[in-house]
Each structure stands twice: as C-alpha cells, then as structure tokens.
DOZASE-780581 format. One line per 8 residues: number of its first residue (from 1); for each residue x, y, z of N, C-alpha, C. Coordinates in pm, whole numbers, plus 50000, padded with zeros to 5 digits. Layout:
REM residues N
NUM = X/Y/Z/X/Y/Z/X/Y/Z; ...
***
This chain:
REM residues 383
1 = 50085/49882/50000/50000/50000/50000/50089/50124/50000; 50077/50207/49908/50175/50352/49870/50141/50456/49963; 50010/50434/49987/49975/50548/50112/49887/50484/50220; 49850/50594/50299/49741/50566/50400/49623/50565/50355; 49541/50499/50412/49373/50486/50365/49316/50585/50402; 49238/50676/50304/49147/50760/50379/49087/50728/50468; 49033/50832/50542/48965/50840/50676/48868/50994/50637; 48720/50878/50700/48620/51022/50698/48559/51050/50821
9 = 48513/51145/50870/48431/51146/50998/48277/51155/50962; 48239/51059/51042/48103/51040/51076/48047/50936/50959; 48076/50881/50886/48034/50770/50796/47972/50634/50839; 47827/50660/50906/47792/50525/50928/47643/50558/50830; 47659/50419/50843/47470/50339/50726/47451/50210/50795; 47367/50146/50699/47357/50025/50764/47302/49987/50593; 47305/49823/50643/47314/49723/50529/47208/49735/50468; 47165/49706/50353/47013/49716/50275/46966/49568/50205
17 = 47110/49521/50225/47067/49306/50201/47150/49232/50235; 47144/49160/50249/47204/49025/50332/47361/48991/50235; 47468/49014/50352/47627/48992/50309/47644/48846/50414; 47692/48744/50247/47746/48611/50318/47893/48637/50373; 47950/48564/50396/48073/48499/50416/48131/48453/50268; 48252/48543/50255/48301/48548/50107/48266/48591/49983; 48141/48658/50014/48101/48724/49858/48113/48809/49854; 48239/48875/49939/48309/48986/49854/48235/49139/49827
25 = 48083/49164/49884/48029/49262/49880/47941/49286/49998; 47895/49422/50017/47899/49484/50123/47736/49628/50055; 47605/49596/50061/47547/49659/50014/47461/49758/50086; 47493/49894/50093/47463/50012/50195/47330/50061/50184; 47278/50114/50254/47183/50175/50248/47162/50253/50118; 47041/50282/50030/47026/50354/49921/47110/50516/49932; 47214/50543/49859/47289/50701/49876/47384/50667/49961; 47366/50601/50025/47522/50563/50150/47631/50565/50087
33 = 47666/50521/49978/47770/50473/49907/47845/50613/49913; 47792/50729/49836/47891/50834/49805/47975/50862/49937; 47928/50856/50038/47973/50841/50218/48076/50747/50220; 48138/50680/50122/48272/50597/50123/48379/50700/50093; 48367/50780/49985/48451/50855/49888/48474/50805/49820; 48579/50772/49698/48641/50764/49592/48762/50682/49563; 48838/50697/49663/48988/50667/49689/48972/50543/49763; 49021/50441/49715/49035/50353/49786/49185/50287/49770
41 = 49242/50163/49927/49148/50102/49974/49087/50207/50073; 48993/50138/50189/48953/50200/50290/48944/50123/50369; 48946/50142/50510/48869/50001/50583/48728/50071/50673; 48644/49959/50650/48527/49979/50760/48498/49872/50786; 48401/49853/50925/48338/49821/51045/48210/49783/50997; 48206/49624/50996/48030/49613/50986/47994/49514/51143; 47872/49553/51198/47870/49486/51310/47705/49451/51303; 47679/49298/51361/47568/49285/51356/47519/49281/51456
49 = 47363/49331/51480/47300/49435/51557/47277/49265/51648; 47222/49156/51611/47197/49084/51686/47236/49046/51793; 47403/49012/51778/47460/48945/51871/47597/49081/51900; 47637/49197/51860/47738/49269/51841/47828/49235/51790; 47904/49083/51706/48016/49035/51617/47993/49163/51511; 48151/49160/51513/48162/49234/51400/48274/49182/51297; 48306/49236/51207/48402/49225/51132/48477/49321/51040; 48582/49295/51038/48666/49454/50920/48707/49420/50783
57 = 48683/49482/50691/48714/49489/50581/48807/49611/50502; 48865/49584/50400/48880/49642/50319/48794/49678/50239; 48775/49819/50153/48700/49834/50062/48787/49857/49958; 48743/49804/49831/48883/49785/49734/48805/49853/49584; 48693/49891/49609/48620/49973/49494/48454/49989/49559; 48385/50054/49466/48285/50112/49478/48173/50101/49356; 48071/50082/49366/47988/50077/49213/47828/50172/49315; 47813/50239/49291/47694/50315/49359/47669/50283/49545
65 = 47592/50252/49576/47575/50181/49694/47617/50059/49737; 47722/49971/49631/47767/49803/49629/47929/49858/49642; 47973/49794/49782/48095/49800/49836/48160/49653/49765; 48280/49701/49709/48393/49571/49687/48457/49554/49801; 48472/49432/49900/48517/49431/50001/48659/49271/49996; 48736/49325/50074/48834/49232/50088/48739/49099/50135; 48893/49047/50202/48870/48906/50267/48880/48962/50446; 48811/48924/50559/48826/48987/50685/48947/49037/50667
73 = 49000/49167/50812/49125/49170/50812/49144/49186/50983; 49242/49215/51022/49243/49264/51167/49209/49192/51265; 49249/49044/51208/49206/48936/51283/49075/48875/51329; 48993/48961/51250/48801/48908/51238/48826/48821/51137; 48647/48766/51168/48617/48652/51063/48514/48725/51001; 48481/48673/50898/48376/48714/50765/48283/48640/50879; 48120/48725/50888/48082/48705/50940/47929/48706/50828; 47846/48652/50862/47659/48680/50729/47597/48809/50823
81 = 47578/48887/50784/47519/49020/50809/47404/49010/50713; 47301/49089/50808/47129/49157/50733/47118/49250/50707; 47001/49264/50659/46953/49463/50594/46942/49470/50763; 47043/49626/50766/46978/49669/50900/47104/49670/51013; 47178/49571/50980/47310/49552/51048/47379/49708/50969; 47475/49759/51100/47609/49882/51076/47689/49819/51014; 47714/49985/50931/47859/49968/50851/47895/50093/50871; 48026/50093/50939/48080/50232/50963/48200/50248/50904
89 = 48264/50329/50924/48410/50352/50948/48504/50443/51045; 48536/50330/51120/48598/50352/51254/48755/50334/51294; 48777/50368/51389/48932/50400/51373/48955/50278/51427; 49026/50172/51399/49078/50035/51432/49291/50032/51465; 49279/49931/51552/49389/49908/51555/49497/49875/51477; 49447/49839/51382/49516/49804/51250/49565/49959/51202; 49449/50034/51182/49469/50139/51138/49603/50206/51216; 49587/50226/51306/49705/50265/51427/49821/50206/51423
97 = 49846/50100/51392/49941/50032/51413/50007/50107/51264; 49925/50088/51153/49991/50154/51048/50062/50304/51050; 49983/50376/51135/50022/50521/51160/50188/50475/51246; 50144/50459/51374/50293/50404/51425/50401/50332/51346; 50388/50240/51246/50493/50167/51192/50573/50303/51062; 50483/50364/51009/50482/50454/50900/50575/50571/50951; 50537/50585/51099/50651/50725/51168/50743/50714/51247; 50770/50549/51246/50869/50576/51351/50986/50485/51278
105 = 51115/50500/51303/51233/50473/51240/51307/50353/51272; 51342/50251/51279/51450/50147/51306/51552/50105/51261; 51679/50136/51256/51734/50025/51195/51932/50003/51300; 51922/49870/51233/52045/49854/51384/52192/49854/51255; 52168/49897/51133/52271/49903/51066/52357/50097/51086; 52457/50057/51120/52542/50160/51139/52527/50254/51021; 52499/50418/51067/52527/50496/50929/52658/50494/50908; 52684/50576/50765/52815/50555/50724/52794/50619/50589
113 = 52874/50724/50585/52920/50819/50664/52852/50887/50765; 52911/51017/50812/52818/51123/50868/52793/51206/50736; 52590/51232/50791/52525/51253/50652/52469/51397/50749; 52475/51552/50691/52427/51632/50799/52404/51593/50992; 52358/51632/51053/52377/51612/51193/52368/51470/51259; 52383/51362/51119/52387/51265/51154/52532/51186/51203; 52565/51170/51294/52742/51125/51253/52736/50963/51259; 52844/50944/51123/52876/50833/51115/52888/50715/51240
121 = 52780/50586/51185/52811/50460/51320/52637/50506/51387; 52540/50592/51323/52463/50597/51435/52375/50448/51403; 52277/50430/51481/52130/50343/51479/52044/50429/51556; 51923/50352/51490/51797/50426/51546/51691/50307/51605; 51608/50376/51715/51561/50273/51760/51410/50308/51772; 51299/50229/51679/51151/50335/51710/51176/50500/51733; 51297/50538/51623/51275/50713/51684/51159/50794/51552; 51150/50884/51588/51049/50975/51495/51097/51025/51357
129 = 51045/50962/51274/51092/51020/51074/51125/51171/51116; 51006/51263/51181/51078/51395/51173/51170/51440/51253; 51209/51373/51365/51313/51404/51445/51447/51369/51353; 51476/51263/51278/51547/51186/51193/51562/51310/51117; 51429/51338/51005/51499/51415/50889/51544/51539/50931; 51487/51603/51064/51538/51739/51136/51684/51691/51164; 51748/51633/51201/51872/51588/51263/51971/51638/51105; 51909/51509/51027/52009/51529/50867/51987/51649/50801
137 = 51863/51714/50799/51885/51836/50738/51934/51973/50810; 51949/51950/50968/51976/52093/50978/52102/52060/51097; 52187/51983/51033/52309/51908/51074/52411/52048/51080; 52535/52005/51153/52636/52176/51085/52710/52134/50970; 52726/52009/50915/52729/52037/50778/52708/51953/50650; 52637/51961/50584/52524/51913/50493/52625/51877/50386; 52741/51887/50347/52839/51883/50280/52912/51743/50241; 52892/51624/50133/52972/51546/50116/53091/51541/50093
145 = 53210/51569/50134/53334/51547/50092/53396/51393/50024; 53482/51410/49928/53520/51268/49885/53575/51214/50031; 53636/51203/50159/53688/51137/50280/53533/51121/50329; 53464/51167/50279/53318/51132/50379/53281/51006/50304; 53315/50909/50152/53233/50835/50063/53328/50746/50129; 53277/50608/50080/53323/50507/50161/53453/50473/50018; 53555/50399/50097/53638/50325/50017/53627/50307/49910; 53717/50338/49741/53633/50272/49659/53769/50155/49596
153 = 53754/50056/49523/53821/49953/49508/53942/50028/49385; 54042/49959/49379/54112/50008/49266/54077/50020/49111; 54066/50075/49051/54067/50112/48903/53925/50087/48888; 53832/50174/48967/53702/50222/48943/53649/50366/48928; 53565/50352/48905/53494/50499/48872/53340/50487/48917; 53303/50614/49039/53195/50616/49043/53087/50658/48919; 52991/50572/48958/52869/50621/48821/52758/50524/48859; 52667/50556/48699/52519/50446/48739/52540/50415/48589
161 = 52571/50270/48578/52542/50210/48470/52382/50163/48461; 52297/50157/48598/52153/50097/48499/52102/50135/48396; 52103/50243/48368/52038/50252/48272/51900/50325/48320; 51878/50408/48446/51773/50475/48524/51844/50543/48633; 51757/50632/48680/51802/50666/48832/51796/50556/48897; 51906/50595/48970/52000/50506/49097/52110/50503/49199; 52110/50491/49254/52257/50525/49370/52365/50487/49242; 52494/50602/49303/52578/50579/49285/52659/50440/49293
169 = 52738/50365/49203/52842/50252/49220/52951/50230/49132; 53078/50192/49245/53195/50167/49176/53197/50107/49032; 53218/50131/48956/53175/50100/48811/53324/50041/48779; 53327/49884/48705/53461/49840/48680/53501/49944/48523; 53592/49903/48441/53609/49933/48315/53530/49884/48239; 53482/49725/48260/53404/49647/48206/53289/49716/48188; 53222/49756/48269/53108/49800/48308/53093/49960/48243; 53236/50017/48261/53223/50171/48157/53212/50126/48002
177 = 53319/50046/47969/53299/49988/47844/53139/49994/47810; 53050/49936/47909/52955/49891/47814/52833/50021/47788; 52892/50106/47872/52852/50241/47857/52868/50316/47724; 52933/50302/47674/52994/50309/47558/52933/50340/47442; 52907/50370/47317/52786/50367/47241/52789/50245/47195; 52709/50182/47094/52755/50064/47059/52796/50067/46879; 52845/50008/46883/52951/50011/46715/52827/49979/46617; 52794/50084/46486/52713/50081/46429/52774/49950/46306
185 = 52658/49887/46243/52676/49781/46176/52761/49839/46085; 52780/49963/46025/52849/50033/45908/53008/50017/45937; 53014/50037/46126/53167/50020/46139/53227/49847/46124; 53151/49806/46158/53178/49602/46158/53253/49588/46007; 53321/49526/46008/53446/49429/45895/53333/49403/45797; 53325/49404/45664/53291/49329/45562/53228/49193/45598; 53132/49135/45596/53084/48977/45607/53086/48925/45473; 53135/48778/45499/53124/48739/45362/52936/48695/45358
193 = 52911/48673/45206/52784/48621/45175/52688/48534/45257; 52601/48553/45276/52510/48447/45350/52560/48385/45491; 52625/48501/45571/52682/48461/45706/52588/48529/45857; 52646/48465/45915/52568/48524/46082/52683/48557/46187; 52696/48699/46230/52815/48757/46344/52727/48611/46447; 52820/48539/46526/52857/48480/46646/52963/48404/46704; 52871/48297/46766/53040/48226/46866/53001/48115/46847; 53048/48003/46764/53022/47891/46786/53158/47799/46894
201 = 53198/47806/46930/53340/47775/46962/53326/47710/47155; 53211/47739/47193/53162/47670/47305/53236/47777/47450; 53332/47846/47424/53362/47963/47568/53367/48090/47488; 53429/48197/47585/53396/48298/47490/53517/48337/47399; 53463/48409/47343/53563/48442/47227/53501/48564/47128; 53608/48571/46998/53538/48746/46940/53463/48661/46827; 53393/48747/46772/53285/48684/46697/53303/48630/46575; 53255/48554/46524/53244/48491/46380/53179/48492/46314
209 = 53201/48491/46173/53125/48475/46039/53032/48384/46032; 52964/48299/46058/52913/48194/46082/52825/48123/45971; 52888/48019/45888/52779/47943/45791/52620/47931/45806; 52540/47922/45730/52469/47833/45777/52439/47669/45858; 52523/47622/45825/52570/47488/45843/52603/47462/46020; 52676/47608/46010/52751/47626/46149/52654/47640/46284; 52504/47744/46159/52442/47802/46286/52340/47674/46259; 52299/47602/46237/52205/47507/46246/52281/47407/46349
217 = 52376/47394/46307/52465/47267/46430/52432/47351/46550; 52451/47455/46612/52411/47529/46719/52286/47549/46784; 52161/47537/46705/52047/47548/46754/51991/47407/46801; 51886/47380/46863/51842/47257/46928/51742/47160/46851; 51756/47022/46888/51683/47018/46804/51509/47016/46808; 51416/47018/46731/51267/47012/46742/51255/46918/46884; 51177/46903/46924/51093/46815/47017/50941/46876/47046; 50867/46762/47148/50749/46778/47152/50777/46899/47229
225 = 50802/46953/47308/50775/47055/47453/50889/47175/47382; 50988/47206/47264/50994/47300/47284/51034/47329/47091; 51080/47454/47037/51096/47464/46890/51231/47445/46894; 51292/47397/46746/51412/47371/46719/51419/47376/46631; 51573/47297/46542/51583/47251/46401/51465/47095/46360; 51420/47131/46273/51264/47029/46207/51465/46898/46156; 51391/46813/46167/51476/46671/46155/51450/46656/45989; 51544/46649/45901/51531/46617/45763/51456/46508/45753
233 = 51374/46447/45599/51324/46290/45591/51402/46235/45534; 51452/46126/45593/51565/45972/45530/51491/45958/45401; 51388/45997/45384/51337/45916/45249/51251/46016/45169; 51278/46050/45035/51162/46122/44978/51022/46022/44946; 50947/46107/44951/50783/46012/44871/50768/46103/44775; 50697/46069/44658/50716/46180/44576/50555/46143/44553; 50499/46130/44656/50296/46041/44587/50205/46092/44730; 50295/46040/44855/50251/46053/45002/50291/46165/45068
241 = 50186/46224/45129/50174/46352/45173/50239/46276/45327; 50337/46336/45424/50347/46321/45550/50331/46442/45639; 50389/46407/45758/50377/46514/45852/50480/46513/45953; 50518/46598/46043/50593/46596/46137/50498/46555/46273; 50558/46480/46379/50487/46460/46433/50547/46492/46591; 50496/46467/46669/50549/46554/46780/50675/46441/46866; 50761/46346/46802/50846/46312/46848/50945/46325/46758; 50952/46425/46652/51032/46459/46538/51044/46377/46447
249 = 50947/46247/46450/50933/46141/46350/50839/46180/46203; 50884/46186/46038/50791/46211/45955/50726/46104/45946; 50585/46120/45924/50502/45978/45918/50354/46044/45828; 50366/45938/45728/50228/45975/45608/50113/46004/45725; 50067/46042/45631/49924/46132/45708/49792/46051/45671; 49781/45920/45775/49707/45821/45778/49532/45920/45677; 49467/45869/45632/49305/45858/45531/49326/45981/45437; 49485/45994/45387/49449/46078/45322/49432/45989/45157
257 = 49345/46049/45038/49264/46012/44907/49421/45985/44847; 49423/45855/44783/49502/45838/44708/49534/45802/44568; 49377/45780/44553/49275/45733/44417/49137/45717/44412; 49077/45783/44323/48926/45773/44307/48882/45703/44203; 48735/45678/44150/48695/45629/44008/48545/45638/44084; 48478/45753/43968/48344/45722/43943/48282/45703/43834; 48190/45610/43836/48102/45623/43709/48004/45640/43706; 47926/45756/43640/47766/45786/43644/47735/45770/43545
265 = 47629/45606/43586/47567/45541/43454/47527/45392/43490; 47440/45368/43412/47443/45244/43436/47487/45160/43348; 47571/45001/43392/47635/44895/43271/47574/44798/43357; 47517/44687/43298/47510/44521/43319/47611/44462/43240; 47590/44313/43300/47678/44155/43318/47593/44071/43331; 47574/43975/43228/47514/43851/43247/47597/43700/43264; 47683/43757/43262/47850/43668/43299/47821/43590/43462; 47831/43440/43437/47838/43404/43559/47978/43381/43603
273 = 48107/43483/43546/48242/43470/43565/48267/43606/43571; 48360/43642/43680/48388/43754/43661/48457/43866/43563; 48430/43947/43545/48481/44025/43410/48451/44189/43447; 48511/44254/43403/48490/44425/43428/48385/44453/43326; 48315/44579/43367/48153/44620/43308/48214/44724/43178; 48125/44791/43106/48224/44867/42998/48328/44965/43056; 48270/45016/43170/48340/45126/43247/48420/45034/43319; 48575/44988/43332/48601/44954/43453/48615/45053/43564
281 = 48557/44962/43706/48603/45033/43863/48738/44993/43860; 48804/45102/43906/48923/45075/43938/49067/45188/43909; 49146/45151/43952/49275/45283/43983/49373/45260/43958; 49485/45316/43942/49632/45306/43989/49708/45407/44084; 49763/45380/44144/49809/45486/44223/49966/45387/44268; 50045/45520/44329/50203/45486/44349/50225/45464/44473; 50310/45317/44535/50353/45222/44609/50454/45340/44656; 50466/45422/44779/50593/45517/44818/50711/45449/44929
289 = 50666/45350/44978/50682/45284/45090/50694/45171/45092; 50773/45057/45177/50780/44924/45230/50637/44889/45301; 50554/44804/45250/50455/44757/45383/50325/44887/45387; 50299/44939/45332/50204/45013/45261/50098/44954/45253; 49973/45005/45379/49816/44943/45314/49795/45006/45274; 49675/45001/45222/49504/45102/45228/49383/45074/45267; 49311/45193/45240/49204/45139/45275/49126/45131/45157; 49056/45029/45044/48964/45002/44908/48801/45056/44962
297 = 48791/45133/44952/48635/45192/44967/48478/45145/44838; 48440/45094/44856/48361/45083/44707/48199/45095/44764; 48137/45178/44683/47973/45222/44690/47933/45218/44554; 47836/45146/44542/47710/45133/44457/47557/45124/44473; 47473/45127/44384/47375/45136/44324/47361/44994/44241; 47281/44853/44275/47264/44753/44196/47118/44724/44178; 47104/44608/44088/46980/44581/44059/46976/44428/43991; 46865/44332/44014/46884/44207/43865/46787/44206/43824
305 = 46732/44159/43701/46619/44181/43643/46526/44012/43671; 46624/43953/43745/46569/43826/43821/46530/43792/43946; 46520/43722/43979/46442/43742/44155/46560/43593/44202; 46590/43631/44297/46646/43481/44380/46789/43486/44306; 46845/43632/44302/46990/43569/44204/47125/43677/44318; 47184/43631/44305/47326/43674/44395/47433/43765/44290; 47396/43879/44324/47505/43963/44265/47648/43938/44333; 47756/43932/44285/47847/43909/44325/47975/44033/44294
313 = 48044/44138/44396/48134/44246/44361/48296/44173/44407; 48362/44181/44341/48514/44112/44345/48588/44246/44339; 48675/44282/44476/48799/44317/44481/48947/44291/44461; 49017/44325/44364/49082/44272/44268/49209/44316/44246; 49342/44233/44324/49453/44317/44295/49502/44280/44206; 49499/44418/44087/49554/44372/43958/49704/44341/43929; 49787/44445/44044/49908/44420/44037/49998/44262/44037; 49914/44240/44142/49937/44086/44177/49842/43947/44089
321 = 49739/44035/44045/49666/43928/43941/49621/43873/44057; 49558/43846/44144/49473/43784/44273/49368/43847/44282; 49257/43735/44338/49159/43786/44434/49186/43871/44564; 49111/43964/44639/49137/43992/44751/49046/43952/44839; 48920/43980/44757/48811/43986/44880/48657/43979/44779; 48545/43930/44846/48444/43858/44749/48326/43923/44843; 48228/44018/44768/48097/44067/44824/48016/44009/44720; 47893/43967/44815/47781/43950/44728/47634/43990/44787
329 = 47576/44002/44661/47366/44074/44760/47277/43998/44705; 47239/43920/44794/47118/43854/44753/46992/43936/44714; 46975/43940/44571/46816/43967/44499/46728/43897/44535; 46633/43868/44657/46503/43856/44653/46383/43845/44547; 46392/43967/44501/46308/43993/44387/46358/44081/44298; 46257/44086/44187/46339/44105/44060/46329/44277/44038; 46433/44320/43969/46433/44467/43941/46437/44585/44061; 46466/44529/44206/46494/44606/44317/46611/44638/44326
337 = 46594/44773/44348/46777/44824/44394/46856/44832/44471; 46951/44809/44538/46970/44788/44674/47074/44847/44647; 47165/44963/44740/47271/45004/44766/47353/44918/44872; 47490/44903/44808/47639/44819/44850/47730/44906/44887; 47819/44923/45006/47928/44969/45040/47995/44850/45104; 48184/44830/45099/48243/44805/45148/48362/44828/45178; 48458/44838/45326/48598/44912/45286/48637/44747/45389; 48751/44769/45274/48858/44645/45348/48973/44696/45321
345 = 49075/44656/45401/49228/44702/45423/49332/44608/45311; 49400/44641/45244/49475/44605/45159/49599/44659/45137; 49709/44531/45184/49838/44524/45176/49891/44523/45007; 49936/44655/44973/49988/44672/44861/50079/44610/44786; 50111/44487/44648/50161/44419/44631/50279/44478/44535; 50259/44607/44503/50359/44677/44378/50479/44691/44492; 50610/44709/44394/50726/44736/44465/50679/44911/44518; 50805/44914/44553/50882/45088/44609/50864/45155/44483
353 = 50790/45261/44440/50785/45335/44324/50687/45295/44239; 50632/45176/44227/50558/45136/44163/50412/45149/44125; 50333/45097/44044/50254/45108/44017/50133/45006/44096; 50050/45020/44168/49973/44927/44255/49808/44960/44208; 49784/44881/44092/49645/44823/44045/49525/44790/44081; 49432/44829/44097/49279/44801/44191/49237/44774/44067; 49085/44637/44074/48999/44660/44022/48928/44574/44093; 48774/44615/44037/48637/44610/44099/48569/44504/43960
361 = 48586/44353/43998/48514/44269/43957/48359/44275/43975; 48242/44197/43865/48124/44147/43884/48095/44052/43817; 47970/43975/43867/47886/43855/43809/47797/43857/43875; 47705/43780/43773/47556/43720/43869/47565/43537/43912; 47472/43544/43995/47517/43318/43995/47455/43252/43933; 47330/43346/43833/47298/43232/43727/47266/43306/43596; 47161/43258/43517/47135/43366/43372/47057/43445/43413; 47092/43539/43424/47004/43689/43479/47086/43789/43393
369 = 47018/43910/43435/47153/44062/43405/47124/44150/43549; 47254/44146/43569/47309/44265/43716/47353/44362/43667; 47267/44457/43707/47283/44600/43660/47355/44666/43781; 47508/44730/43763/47536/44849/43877/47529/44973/43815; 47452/45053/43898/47480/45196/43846/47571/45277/43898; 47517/45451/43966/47624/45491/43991/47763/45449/44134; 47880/45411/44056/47971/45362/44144/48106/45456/44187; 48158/45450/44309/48265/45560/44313/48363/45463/44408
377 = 48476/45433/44366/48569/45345/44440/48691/45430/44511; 48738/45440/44631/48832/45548/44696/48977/45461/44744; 49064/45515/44722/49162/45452/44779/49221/45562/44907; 49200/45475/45009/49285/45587/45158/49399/45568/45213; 49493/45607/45291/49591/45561/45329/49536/45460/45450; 49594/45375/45510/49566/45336/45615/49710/45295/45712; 49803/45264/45672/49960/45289/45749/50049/45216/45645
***
C-alpha cells in the first residue's frame, strides 16, 4: 500500500441486504455509498445488531451503493450480516498500528558516513521520521566530501550504469565499456555472403562469420515441449503427403485420398464369371513405401432383372493378378435396387515406386443381368 487509507468522519449506514461469508460485497443503504469517497482502499466496520460480532474489511472499489470488500482483516472473521446491520468507518487498531509503523524509524545498521547532523556509526531505535529528517537536514554540515564516501576499490569509477536513476556505484572498466555507444553495423568488417556475426566455439571468444551449416549445428533440436531445428526425411515420397509429428518422427498422414473412380451410369453383366463392366472400377496409384496398406472403399447402386439371384462384387489386385476379397447381395426379387458399400484394408503388392492396380470385379450366379449403376471406388491411406 503507497499510502494511508482515507479516513472520513462520521460515515455510518447500515446494510440494505444480506452479506454472506466470502462474497466479497457489502450493500449500503440507498445514497450511502457516496459516504465511502472515491479513493480507495479504505477500511470499515460492519457489526451485527443481533449478537454485536463484528468484522473489518477492506473496501477495494465502489459501484453506487455496492461495496467491493476484501477478505476479513484485523484478525476478524467474515461474518453473514442483514439489511439493517452497521457499517461504519471507525478508527481500528490496524489502522494505528499503520500510523505508528509509517513514523517511527528502526534500523540497527550503522550509518556511514556522517550525513548532515547525523554522525557516522549511528542506529535508530523506534525514533520519529521527523526528528530523523530534522537531525540530517539541519546538521552543521550538509556537505559530502570525497573522505566522507566510503572506500572505493582500485581502478574504478563512480557512476550508474543501469540505465535509470539510481545510487551511485563503483563501476569496473568492464562495466564503463559497456557504457559506451555501441559500434554501428556500418563500422563492423565486411561479412562474407550468406553469414551470421557469432560464437560457435563453446567459451567465449570474438565473433564469427558463421555458415549456415555452422548456425544450424548450434540450435536445438525440434521436440514435443519445445521449437528447434525440424529433423530432415531419410526418404523422399514423391505420391505421400506426410507430417511431422510431435516426436520429430515424419510419418504419412494416415486417410488421406490416394485414388478415386466414378462412374455415372448404368452397365450390366450377364456373365456368371467375373469380368469388368464397359466402364472399369478401378485405379492406379504409386507404392511410396515398404509395407504400405490402404484402405479400398467401394459404393454402389445395383439391381437384377431376376428374383432369387446373387450379385456378386470382386475386389481385385491387379498388380498381383489375385483375388482379395468377394461381396455378394442377395436379389430377393426382381428389378429392386439395393445400395452396397464396402471398405477392406489392403496390403499393397507393387514394389517401392511402383505402380499398385485396383479393380472392381462382377457377376451374377445364374442367367440373369446385374445392373450396377452409379459407382465411386476410393483409395485411403491406412499405414
């Protein structure tokens, strides 16, 4: 606190609603409020009429008649007060104690020098600020001489390097040095091309030209908890999008699209062997990696113009010339359409760089025609 708390005479009201324990407000009679003043903090006195407990507060702002009030002080407890209970402001011990601590002087460190009528070696004990500053200012002589400043060390110079007002201090050379102006970039040596003034050299030393090369070896590297140098990738992909990840590891960026195919239209198959429709389903896309799945996404639109017949959809790695995986929809009845989705995971059979082949087989299981219409097949990453 920079000053003393105001003090007013005669400032009592009483409460106009009910103050808990900890809520911090204090609500006066209607107009009471301006009866705080302005300036805060303040302290007042609320006491309840019931039992006489009271308690002290700080007031730490003001909004019309609604007091901002501390937490107790002065060794009371927050107490629940009613409309009707006092709120004054009264002279407390606290308050007093502040007046006393604020005027009276202590200290058991020896002066040094003699400062006006003070002579060197005194202490003070609880004596009076104005007896004190009467002593130093109207001393017989107010006069610093250099034998009056204390010792100063060899090859110093008094001054204030902070950089603000401040007591005087022995200032080394070091310390004038840095007083100094500082050397404009115009005066600095020539740099060669694409360099950085520092120290790589691990103690100190005068500065260097510094590579790039030089200043990257110097900085730290990435990690999760703080920024650094990003870790190069051992491997280009020139197909797979990756990412950095928060243990400085690059790693593809798991469902991202790696191939599509739609067709809007409809083709039949009366083939009870599998065979591609005029449109083939199906993709190519590039193998970037060792051990490379995906994920084969496939949605359609089917139909048979027979009742009781099994459409059959074949996932198809062309690379490898294999089956992968075998869907089929039982037709019930004839000429109904039924929508098909399926995603299955597929271990990529093309080398490193290569070319890795999807296709989307059909048939029916007997003489019918299986109509698919619109179809859209997705290829995702999956690790």
């Amino acid at each position: 606190m920079s000053s003393f708390p105001p003090v007013y005479n005669n400032v009592s009201t009483t409460l106009r609603t009910t103050h808990l324990p900890g809520d911090g407000k204090i609500s006066v009679a209607i107009g009471a409020g301006a009866s705080f003043g302005s300036t805060f903090p303040i302290r007042i006195t609320c006491q309840r009429i019931s039992d006489s407990a009271l308690v002290i507060f700080y007031v730490n702002s003001s909004s019309g008649d609604d007091l901002s009030v501390s937490s107790a002080i002065e060794g009371t407890t927050d107490i629940a007060l009613s409309a009707g209970d006092v709120c004054e402001m009264r002279l407390t011990a606290g308050a007093v104690t502040e007046l006393q601590s604020n005027l009276l002087y202590s200290t058991s460190t020896a002066t040094n020098p003699t400062i006006g009528g003070v002579p060197g070696g005194s202490t003070f004990n609880n004596a009076y600020v104005t007896t004190v500053l009467d002593q130093m200012l109207h001393g017989p002589n107010n006069t610093v001489t250099n034998t009056m400043l204390a010792q100063m060390p060899g090859q110093t110079i008094k001054g204030n390097a902070a950089g603000a007002t401040g007591n005087a201090i022995d200032m080394t050379p070091t310390q004038l040095a840095g007083m100094m102006p500082a050397v404009p970039n115009s005066g600095l040596a020539q740099m060669p091309a694409t360099t950085i003034k520092g120290n790589n050299t691990g103690s100190a030393a005068a500065p260097l030209d510094l590579t790039p090369a030089q200043v990257t070896a110097m900085l730290p590297a990435f990690t999760y908890t703080a920024g650094g140098i990003v870790p190069g990738s051992s491997t280009s992909y020139a197909h797979t999008f990756r990412a950095l990840r928060d243990n400085a590891t690059w790693s593809p960026i798991m469902g991202q699209v790696l191939a599509t195919s739609y067709v809007n239209g409809t083709e039949s198959t009366n083939s009870t062997s599998y065979v591609n429709l005029a449109t083939v389903d199906g993709f190519n896309f590039y193998v970037d990696y060792s051990g490379q799945t995906v994920y084969i996404w496939y949605f359609a639109n089917a139909y048979c113009d027979t009742a009781n017949i099994y459409l059959y959809t074949a996932l198809w790695d062309g690379t490898a010339n294999q089956e992968i995986s075998e869907i089929y929809n039982w037709m019930p009845t004839a000429n109904n359409w039924v929508s098909m989705a399926f995603c299955i995971p597929v271990a990529c059979s093309a080398a490193v760089g290569a070319l890795q082949n999807i296709l989307i087989y059909k048939k029916v299981s007997a003489v019918s025609n299986g109509y698919w219409a619109r179809r859209m097949t997705l290829a995702t990453l999956r690790s």
